[in-house]
C-alpha positions as a LaTeX table, in Angstrom:
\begin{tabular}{lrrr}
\hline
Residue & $x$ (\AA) & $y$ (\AA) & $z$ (\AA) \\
\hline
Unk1 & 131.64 & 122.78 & 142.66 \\
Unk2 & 133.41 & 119.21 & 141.56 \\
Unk3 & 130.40 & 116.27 & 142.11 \\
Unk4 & 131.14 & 112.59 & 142.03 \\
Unk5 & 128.00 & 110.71 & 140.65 \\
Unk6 & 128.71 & 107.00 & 141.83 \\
Unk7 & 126.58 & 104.70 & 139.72 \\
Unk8 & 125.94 & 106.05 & 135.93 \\
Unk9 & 123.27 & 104.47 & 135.13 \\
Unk10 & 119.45 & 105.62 & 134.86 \\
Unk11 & 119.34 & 107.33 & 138.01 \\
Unk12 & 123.14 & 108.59 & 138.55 \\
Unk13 & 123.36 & 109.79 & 134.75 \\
Unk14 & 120.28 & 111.68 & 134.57 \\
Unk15 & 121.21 & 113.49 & 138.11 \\
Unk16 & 125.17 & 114.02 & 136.07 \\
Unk17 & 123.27 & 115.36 & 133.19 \\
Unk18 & 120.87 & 117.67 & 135.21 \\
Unk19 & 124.02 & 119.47 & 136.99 \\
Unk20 & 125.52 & 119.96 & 134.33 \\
Unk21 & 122.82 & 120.92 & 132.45 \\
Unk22 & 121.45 & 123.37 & 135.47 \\
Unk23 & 125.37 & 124.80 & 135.55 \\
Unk24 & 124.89 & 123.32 & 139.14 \\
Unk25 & 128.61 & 121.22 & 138.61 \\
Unk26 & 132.05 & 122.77 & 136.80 \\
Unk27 & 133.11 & 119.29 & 136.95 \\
Unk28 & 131.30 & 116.10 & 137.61 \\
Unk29 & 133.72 & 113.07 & 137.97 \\
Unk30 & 132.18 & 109.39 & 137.19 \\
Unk31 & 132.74 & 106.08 & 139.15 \\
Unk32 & 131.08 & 102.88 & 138.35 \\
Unk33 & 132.63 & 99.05 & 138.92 \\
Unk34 & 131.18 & 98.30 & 135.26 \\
Unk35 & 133.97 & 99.05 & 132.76 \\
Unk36 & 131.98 & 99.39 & 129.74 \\
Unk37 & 128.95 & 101.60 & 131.91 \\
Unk38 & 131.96 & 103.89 & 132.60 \\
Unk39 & 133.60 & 104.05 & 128.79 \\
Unk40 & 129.64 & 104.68 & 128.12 \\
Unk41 & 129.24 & 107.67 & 130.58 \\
Unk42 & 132.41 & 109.21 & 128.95 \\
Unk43 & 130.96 & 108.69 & 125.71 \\
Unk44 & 127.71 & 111.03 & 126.29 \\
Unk45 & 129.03 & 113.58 & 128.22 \\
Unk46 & 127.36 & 111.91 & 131.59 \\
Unk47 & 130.70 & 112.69 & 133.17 \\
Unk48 & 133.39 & 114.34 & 132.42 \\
Unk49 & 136.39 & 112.47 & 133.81 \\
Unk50 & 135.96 & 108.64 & 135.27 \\
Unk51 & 137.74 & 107.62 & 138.52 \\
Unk52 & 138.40 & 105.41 & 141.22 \\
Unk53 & 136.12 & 105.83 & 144.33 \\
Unk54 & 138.45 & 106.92 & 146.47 \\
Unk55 & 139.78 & 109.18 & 143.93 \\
Unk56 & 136.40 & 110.43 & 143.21 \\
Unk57 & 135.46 & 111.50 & 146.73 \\
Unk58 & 138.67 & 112.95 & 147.47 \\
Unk59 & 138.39 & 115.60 & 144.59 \\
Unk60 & 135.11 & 116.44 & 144.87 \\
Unk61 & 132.62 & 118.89 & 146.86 \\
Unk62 & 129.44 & 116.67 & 146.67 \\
Unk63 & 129.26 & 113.07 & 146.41 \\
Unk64 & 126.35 & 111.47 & 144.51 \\
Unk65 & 125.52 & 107.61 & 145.28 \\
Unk66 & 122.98 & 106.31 & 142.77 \\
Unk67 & 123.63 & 102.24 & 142.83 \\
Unk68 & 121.42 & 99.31 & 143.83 \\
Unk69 & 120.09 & 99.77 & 147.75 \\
Unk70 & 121.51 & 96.56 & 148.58 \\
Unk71 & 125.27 & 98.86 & 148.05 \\
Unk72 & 124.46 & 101.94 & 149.39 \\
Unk73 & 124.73 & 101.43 & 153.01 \\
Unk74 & 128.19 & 99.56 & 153.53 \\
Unk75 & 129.40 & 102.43 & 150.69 \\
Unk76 & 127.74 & 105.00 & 152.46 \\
Unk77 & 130.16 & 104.10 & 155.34 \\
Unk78 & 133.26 & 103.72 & 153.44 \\
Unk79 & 133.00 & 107.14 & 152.22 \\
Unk80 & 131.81 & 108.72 & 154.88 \\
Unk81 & 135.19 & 107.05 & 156.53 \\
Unk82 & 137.13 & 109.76 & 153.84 \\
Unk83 & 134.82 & 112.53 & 153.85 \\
Unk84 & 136.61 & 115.98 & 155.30 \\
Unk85 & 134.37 & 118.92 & 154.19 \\
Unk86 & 132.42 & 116.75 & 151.31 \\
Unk87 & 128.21 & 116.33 & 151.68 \\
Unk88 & 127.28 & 112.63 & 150.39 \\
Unk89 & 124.10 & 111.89 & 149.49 \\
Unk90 & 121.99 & 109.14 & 148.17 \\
Unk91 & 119.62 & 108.22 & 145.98 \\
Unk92 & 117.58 & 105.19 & 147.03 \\
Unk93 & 114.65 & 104.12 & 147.17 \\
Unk94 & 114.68 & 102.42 & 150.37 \\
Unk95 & 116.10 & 104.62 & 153.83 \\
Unk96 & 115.57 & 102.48 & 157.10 \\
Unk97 & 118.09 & 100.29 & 156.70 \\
Unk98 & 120.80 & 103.13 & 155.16 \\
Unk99 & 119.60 & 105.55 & 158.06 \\
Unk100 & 120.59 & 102.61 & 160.86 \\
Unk101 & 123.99 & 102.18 & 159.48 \\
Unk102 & 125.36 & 105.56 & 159.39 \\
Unk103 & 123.15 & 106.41 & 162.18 \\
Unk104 & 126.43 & 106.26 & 164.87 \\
Unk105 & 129.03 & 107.42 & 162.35 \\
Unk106 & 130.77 & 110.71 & 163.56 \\
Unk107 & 130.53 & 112.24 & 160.12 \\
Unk108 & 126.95 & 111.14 & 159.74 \\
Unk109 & 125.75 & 115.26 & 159.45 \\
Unk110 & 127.29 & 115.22 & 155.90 \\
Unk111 & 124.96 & 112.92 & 154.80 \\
Unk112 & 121.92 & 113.23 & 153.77 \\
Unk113 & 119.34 & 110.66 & 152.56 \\
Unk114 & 117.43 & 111.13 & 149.72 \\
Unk115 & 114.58 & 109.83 & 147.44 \\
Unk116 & 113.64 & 111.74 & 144.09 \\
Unk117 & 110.48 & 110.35 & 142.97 \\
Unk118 & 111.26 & 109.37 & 139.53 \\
Unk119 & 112.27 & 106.29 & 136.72 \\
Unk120 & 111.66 & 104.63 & 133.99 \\
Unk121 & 111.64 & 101.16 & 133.11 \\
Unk122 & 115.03 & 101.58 & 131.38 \\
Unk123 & 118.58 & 101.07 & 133.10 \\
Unk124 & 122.21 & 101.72 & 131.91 \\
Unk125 & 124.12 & 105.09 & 130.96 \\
Unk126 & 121.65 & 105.24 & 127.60 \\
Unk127 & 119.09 & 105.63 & 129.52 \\
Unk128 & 120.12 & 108.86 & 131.37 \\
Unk129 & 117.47 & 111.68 & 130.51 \\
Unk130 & 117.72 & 115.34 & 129.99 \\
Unk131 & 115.37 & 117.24 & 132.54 \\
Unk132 & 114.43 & 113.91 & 134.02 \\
Unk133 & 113.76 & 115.05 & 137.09 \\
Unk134 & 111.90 & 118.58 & 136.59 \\
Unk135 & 107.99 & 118.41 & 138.32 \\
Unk136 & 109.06 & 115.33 & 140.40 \\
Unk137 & 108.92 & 114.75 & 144.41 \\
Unk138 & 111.77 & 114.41 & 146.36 \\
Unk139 & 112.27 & 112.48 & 149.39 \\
Unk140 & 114.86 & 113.49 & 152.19 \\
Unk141 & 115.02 & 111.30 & 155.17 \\
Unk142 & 116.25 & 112.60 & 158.90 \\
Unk143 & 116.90 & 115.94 & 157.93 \\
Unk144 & 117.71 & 116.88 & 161.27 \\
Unk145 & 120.64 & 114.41 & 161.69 \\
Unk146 & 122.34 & 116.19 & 158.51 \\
Unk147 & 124.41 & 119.40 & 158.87 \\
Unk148 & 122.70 & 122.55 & 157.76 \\
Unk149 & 124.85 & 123.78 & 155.05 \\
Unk150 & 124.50 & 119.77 & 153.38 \\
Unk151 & 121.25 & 119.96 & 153.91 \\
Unk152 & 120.94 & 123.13 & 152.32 \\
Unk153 & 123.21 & 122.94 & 149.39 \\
Unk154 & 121.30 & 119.10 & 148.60 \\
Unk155 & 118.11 & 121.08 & 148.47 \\
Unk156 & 119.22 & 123.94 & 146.33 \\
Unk157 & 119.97 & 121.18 & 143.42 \\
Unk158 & 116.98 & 119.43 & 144.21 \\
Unk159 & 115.24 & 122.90 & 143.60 \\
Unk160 & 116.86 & 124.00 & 140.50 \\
Unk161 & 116.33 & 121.02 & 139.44 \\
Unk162 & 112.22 & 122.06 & 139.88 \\
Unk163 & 111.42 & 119.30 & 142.38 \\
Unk164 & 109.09 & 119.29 & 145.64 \\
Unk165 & 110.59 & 118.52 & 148.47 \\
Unk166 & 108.52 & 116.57 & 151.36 \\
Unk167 & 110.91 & 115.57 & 154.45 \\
Unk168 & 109.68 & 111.76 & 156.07 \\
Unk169 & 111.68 & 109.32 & 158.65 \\
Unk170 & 113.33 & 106.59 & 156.95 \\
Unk171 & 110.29 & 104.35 & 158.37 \\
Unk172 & 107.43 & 106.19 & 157.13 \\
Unk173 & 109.04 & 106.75 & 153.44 \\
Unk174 & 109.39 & 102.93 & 153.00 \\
Unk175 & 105.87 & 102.15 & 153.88 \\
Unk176 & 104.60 & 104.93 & 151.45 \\
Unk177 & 107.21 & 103.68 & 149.08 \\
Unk178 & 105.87 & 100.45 & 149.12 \\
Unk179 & 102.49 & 102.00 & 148.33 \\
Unk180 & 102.86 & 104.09 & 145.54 \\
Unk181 & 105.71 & 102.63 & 143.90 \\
Unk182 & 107.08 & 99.16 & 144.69 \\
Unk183 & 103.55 & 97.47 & 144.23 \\
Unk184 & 103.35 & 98.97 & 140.55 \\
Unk185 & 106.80 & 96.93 & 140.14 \\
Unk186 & 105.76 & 93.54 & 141.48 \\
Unk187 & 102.26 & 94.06 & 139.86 \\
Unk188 & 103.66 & 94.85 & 136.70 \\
Unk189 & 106.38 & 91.29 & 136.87 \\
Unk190 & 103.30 & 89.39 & 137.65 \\
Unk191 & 100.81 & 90.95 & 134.35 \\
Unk192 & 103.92 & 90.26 & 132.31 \\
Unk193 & 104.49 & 86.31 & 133.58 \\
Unk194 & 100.59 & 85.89 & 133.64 \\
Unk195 & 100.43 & 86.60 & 129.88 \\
Unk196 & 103.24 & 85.17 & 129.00 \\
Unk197 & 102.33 & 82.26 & 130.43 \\
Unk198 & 98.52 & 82.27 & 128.95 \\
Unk199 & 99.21 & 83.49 & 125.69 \\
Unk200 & 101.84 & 81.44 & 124.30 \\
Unk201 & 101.51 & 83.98 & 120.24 \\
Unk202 & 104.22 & 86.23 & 120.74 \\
Unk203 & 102.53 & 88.26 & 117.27 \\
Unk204 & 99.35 & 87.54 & 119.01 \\
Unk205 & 100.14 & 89.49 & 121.84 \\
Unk206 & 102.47 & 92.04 & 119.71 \\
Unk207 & 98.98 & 92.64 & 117.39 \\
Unk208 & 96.27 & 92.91 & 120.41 \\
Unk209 & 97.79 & 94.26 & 123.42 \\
Unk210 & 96.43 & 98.20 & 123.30 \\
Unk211 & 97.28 & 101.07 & 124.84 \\
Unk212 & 96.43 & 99.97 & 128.50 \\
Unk213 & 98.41 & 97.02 & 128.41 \\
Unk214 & 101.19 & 98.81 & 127.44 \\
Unk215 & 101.45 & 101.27 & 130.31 \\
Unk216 & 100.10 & 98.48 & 132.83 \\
Unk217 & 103.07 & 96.14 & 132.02 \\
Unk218 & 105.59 & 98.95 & 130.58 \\
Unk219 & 107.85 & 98.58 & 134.44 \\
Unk220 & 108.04 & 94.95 & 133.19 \\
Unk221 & 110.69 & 95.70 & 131.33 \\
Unk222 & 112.91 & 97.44 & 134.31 \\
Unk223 & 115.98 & 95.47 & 135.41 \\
Unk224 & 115.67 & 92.83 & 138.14 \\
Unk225 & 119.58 & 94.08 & 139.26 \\
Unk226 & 118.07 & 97.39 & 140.56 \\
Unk227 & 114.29 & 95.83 & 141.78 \\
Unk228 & 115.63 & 92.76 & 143.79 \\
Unk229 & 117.23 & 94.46 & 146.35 \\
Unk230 & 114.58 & 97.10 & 146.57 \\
Unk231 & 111.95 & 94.56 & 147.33 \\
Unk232 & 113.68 & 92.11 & 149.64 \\
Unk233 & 115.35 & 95.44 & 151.53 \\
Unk234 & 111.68 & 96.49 & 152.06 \\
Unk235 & 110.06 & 93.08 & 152.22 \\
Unk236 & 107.49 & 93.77 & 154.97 \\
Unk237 & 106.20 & 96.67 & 154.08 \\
Unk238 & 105.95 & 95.03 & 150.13 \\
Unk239 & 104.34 & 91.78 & 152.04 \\
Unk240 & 101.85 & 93.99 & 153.62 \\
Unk241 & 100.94 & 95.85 & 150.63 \\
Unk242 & 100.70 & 92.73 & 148.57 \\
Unk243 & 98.48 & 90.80 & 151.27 \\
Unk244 & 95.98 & 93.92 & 150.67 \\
Unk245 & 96.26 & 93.90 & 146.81 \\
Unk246 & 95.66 & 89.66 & 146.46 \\
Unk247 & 92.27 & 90.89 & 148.89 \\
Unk248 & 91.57 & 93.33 & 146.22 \\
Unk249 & 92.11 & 91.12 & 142.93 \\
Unk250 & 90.05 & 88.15 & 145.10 \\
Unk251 & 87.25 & 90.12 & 145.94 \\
Unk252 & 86.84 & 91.28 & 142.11 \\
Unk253 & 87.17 & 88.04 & 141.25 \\
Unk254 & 84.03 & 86.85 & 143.49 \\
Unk255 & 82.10 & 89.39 & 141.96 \\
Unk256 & 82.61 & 88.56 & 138.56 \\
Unk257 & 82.07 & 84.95 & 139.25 \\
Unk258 & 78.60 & 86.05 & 140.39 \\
Unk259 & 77.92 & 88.38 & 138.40 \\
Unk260 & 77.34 & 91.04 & 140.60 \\
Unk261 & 76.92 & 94.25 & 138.85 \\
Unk262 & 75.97 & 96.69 & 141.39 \\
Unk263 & 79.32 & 95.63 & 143.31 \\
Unk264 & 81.77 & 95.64 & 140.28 \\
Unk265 & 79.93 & 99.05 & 140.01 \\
Unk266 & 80.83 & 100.26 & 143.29 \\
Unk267 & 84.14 & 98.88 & 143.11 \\
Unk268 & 85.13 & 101.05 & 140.17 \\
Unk269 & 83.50 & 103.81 & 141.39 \\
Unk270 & 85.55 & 103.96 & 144.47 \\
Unk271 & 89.06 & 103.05 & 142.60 \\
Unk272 & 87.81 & 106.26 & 140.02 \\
Unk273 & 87.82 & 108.44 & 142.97 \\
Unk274 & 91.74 & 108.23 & 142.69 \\
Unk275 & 91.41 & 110.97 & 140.00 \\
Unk276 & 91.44 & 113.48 & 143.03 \\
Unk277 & 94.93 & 112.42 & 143.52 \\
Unk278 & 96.41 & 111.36 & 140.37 \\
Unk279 & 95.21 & 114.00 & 137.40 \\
\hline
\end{tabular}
């Protein structure tokens, strides 16, 4: 199988190394609009030859898309506009809007729409990761509207590549999305400007900040070119999950104002029982 990985950074590169890694790929072809990202990609061993889009997806069996969401559907189209017997997929992190663009398209079953549950705060072709994606969920939207033998040959990777797979609509995976992931991001921007704007000792806060801080603001440090569009394409369901977390951080704030005890107490309490979830 030839694979084209469009977009070598974080995501795209670590998916390039895992197939070759897996022996999933005998070729995997590059393509990124970012010159030295490309030169990069070639340099590791993310891909083995760099090429045009068009180029890409004609020589190839399985086309990879791994660039900001903002891109992904108006690309999804274009190449789905070339595609003969080639299965596309994505790698996003938000689906409704990607799933109502291609949902007319008349090669629309060799797509299919997928989320694997996994980053770092990192971005670029350095920060491609060997097994990166072993243990992790993935995500594939509207598997019904794909053709089988995409379908299938998109979840053979993703299970050589040792990940779950849980099927959603494109709806109900950016509302859980917003949940369990995109708050952590917007939580983490707003720890990182808080202190930075209270604690004006760069060695003061390079000394004291411990272990917790450190993992709390570690997504800080992730690239606004890759959140941006991730939280204005999902803005509602991010609005709705941030309307519920300023209740939260209010209502903790009351209680330590008053000193209430017993309700701090109760507070934690409940938020420890997420240790059934989260080991």
């Amino acid at each position: 199988m030839i694979a084209t990985v469009i977009g070598l950074g974080l995501i795209g590169g670590s998916f390039a190394l895992a197939l070759k890694d897996k022996g999933l790929a005998d070729k995997v072809i590059g393509v990124d609009n970012n010159p030295a990202n490309a030169a990069k990609a070639l340099e590791l061993g993310l891909a083995d030859e760099v090429l045009p889009m068009e180029a890409a997806v004609d020589a190839s069996d399985l086309v990879a898309i791994a660039i900001p969401v903002s891109a992904i559907p108006l690309l999804a189209v274009k190449i789905l506009n070339r595609v003969r017997h080639q299965i596309v997929m994505d790698m996003g992190s938000t689906k409704e809007e990607l799933c109502e663009v291609i949902a007319q398209h008349a090669r629309r079953g060799r797509f299919v729409a997928t989320h694997p549950m996994w980053g770092t705060e990192y971005s670029g072709p350095e920060s491609a990761v060997k097994g990166a994606f072993a243990g992790r969920s993935v995500v594939i939207c509207q598997r019904e509207m794909s053709d089988p033998e995409a379908v299938e040959m998109v979840e053979d990777i993703y299970r050589q590549l040792g990940m779950p797979i849980i099927c959603m609509e494109p709806e109900e995976h950016d509302l859980h999305a917003a949940y369990v992931s995109h708050i952590s991001q917007v939580t983490s921007y707003a720890l990182a400007l808080t202190v930075l704007e209270k604690e004006r000792e760069d060695e003061t806060i390079f000394a004291l900040a411990g272990g917790g801080f450190e993992s709390t603001v570690r997504l800080a440090k992730s690239s606004g070119d890759m959140w941006i569009p991730i939280l204005l394409k999902n803005k509602y369901n991010v609005l709705d999950v941030l309307r519920e977390h300023i209740h939260q951080l209010q209502v903790m704030r009351r209680m330590i104002e008053r000193d209430d005890t017993e309700g701090l107490r109760a507070s934690i309490r409940k938020a420890n029982s997420i240790r059934r979830i989260i080991h």
